[in-house]
C-alpha positions as CSV (number, residue, x, y, z in Angstrom):
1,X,-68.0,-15.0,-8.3
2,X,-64.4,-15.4,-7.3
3,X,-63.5,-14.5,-10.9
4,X,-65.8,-11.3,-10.5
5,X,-64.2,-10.0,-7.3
6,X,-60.3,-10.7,-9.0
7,X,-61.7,-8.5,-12.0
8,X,-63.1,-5.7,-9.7
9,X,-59.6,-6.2,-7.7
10,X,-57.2,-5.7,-10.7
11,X,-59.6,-2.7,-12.2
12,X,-59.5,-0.6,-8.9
13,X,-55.3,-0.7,-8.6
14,X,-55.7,0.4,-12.2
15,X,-57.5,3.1,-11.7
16,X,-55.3,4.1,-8.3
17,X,-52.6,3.9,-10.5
18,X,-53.5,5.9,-13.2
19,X,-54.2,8.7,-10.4
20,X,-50.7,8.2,-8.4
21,X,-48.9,8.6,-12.1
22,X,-51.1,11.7,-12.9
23,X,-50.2,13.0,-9.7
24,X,-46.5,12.6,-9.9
25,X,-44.6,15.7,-10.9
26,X,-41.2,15.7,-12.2
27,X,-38.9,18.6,-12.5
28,X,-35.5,18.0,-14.5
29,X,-32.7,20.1,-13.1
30,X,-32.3,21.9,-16.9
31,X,-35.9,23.5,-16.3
32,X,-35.1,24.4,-12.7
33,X,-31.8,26.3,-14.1
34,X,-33.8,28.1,-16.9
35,X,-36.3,29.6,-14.1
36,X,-33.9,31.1,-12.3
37,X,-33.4,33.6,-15.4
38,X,-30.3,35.2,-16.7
39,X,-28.8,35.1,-13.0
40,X,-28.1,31.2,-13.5
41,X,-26.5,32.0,-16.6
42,X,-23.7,34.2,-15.1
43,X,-24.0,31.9,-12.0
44,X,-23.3,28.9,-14.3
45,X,-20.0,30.3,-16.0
46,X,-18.7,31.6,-13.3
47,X,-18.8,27.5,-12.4
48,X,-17.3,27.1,-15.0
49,X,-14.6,29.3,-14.7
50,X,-14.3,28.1,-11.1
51,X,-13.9,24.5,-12.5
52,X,-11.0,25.2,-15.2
53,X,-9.2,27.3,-12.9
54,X,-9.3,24.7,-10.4
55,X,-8.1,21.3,-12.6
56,X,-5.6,23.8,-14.9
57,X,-3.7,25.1,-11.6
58,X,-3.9,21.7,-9.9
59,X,-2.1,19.9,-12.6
60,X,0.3,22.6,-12.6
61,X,0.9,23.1,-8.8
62,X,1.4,19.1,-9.2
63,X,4.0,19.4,-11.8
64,X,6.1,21.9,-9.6
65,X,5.6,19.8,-6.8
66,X,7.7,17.0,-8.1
67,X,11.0,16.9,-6.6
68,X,14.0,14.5,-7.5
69,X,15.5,13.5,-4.5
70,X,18.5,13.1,-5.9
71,X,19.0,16.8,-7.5
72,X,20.5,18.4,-4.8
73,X,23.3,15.5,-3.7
74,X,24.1,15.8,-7.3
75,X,24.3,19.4,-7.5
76,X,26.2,19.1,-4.3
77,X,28.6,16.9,-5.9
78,X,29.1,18.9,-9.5
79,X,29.9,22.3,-7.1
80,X,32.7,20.0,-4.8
81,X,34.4,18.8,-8.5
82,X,33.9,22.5,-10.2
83,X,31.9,21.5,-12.8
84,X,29.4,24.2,-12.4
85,X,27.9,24.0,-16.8
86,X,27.2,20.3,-15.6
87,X,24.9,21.4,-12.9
88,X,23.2,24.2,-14.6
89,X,22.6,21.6,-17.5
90,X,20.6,19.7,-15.0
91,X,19.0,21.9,-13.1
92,X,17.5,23.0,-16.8
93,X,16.7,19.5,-17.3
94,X,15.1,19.7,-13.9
95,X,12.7,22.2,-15.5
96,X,11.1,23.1,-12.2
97,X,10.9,26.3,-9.9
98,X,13.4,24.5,-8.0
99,X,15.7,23.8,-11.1
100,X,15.3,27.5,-12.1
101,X,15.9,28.8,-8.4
102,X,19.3,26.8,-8.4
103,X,20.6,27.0,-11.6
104,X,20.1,31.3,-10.6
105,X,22.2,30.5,-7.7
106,X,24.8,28.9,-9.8
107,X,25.1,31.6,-12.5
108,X,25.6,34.1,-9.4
109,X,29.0,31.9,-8.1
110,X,31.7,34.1,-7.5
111,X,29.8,37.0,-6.3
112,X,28.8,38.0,-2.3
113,X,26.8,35.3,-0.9
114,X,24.5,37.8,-0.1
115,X,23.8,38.5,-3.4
116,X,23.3,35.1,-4.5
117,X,20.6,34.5,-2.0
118,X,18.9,37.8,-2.8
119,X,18.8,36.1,-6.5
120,X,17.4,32.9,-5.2
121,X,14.9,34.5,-2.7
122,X,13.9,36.8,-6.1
123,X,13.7,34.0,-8.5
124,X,11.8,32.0,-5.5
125,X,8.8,34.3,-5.8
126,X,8.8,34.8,-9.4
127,X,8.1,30.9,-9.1
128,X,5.5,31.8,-6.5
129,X,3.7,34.3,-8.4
130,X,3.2,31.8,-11.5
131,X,1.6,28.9,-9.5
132,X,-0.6,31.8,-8.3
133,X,-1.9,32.7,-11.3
134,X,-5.8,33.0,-11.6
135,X,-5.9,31.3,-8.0
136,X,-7.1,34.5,-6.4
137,X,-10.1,34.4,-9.3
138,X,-11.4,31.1,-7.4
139,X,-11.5,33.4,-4.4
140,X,-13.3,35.9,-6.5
141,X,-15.9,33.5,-7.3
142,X,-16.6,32.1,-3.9
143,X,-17.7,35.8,-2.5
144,X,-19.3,37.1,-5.8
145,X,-21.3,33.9,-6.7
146,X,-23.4,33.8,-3.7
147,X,-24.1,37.6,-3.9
148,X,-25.4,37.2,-7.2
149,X,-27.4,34.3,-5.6
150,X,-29.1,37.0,-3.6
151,X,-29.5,39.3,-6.0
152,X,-31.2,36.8,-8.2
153,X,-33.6,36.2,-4.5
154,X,-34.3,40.2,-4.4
155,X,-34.8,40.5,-8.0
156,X,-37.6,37.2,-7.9
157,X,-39.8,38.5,-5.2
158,X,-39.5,41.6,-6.7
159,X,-41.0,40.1,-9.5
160,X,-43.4,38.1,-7.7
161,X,-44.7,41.5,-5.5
162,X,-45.1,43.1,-9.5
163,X,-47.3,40.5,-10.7
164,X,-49.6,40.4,-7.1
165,X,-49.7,44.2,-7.4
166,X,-50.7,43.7,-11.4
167,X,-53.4,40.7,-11.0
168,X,-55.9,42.6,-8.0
169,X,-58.2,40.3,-6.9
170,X,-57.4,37.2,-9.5
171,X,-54.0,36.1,-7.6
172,X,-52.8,32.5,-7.7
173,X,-49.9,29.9,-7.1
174,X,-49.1,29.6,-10.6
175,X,-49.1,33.6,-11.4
176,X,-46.0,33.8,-8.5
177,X,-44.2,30.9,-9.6
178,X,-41.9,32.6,-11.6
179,X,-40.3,35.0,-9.0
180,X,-40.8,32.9,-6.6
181,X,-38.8,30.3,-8.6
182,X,-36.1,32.9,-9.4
183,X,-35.8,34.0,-6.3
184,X,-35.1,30.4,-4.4
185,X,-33.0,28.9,-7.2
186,X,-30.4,31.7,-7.7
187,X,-30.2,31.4,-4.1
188,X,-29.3,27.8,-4.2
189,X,-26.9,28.4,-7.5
190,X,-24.9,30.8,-6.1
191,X,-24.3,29.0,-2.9
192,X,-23.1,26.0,-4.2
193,X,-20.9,27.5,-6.8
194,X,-19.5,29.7,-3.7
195,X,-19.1,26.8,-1.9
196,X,-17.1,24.4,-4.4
197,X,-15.0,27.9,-5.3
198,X,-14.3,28.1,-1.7
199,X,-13.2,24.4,-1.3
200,X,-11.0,24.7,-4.7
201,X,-9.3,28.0,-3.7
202,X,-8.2,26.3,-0.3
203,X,-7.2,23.1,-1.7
204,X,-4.8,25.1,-4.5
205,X,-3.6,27.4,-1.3
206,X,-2.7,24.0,0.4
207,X,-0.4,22.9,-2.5
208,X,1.4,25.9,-3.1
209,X,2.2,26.4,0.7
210,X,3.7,22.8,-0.1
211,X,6.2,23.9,-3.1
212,X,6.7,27.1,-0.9
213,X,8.1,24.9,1.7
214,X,10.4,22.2,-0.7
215,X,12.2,25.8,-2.3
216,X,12.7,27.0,1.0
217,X,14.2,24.3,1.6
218,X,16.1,23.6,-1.1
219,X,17.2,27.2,-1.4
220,X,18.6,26.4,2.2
221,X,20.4,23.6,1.3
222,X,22.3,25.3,-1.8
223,X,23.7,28.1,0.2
224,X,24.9,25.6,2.9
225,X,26.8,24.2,0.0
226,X,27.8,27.2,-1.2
227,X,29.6,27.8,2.5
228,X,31.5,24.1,2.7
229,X,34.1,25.2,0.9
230,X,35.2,27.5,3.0
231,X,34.8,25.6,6.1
């Protein structure tokens, strides 16, 4: 009897088992991406456009950002003994912004001092301008991403109105699936590609404010050199 009731135990969670896996319903990401139509395509490589921009700029910004704290004392030092080829030689092998912003200053010695800043200050934003390359793109992609987000949402329940209009009287959950699917996953897409372009535009901002600073500074420092000798 016991042996009966064990059998009739182990056969029931069996069969509640079989039901909870037939129930379960899994969606992988890739199929979630390919309802939301073409939109996700151009959603998706702007991401990806977003992500290269990001890491190629950062590693770049980061490179720029690397300062020898010894350049200027000994650019200080070659200027006090006259030796100004030594100090152009190593501000090119510097090979920085702030190595090309000096060794402009340098090749301008002997002329007004106003004109040798104007040369820094011009070289200075030259430097600028590269590190800011394809930065303003990431902005670009923050606002345009999410729009197409929407317009993937407008374009889906489109969709899903054309299909109730075409079905009359036979309308069901499966035949609005599609734009309804459309129109909530493009949504999501484009707001979390917005989003991460956002986050990456500000962080690369952040870094070149940071170099902005150090050349500012070290442009600073070279014309105070450039006076000492007259003092």
């Amino acid at each position: 009897m016991i042996t009966g009731i064990i059998l009739q135990i182990q056969e029931t969670a069996q069969s509640l088992t079989g039901i909870e896996s037939e129930g379960e319903i899994s969606l992988p990401i890739l199929d979630l991406v390919l309802k939301g139509g073409w939109i996700m395509g151009v959603i998706g490589l702007l991401s990806i456009i977003a992500f290269y921009i990001f890491f190629e700029r950062y590693f770049v910004i980061g490179r720029a950002a690397k300062e020898d704290k010894n350049f200027m004392n000994n650019i200080r030092s070659y200027i006090h003994e006259g030796k100004l080829e030594s100090a152009r030689a190593l501000c090119v092998s510097n090979n920085s912004p702030i190595g090309r912003m000096i060794d402009k200053g340098l090749a301008r010695i002997g002329k007004p001092l106003n004109d040798i800043n104007a040369a820094i200050e011009n070289i200075g934003k030259l430097e600028i301008s590269k590190l800011e390359k394809n930065v303003a793109g990431l902005a670009t992609i923050a606002g345009a991403a999410p729009m197409l987000g929407f317009l993937g949402t407008v374009i889906g329940m489109i969709q899903a109105f054309y299909d109730m209009s075409m079905a009359g009287n036979n309308i069901n959950i499966e035949l609005l699936s599609k734009g309804i699917y459309q129109a909530m996953i493009t949504t999501v897409g484009g707001l979390i590609v917005g989003i991460t372009a956002y986050i990456f535009y500000n962080i690369l901002v952040a870094r070149i404010s940071k170099v902005v600073y150090k050349l500012e500074i070290n442009a600073t420092e070279f014309m105070d050199v450039l006076y000492e000798p007259a003092k």
